[in-house]
Structures are given as structure tokens and as C-alpha cells.
C-alpha positions in Angstrom: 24.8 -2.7 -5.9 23.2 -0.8 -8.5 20.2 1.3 -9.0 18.4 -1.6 -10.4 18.8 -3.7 -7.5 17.8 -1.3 -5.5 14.4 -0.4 -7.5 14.0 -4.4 -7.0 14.4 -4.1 -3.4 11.9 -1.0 -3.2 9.6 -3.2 -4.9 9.8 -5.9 -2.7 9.1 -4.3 0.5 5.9 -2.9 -1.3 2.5 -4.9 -0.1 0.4 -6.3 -3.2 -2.7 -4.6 -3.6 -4.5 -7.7 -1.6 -2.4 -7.0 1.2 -3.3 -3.6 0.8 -6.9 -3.6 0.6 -7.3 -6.0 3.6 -5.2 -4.0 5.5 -7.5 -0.9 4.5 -10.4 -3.0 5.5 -9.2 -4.0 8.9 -8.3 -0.4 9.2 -11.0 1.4 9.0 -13.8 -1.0 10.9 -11.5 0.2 13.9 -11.0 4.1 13.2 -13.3 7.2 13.1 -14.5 7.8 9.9 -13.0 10.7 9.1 -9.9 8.1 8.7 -11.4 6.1 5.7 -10.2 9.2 3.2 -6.4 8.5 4.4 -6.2 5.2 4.6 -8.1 5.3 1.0 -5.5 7.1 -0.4 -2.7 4.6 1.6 -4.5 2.0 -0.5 -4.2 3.7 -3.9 -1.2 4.6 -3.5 0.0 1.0 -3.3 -1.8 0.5 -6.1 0.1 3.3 -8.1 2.9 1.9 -7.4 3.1 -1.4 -7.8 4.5 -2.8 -11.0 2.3 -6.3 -11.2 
């Protein structure tokens, strides 16, 4: 195994950014909102880092 498979393999265990944003949505209807700034950054960094 190299270090391309195991970028690949990163990548794939990596929600899309649909995932991600319904996630965040769920998320914060049931926390405080003092939570809505982590899980807002949670969601952008998925974003970052996803390679679409």
C-alpha cells in the first residue's frame, strides 16, 4: 500500500458536503446555541477538504 492509496482511503471516509450540512442541521436544532459556531466550523471544514 502506498501513500496514494491511503490519501484515497482518507478521502473516502470523508462525508460530502450534503452529508455534512444535514448533519449540521440536525445538529444544531438539538444543541445550545453557543454550539452552532463549532459545528459551523465541523461543516467547513469538510468542505475544505473535500476534493469534489
Amino acid at each position: 500500500m502506498d501513500m496514494k492509496d491511503l490519501e484515497n482511503k482518507a478521502k473516502d471516509v470523508l462525508p460530502d458536503d450534503d452529508t455534512a450540512k444535514k448533519a449540521g442541521e440536525a445538529i444544531r436544532e438539538h444543541t445550545p446555541d453557543g454550539a452552532d459556531v463549532t459545528v459551523a466550523k465541523a461543516e467547513q471544514w469538510v468542505k475544505d477538504h473535500n476534493q469534489d
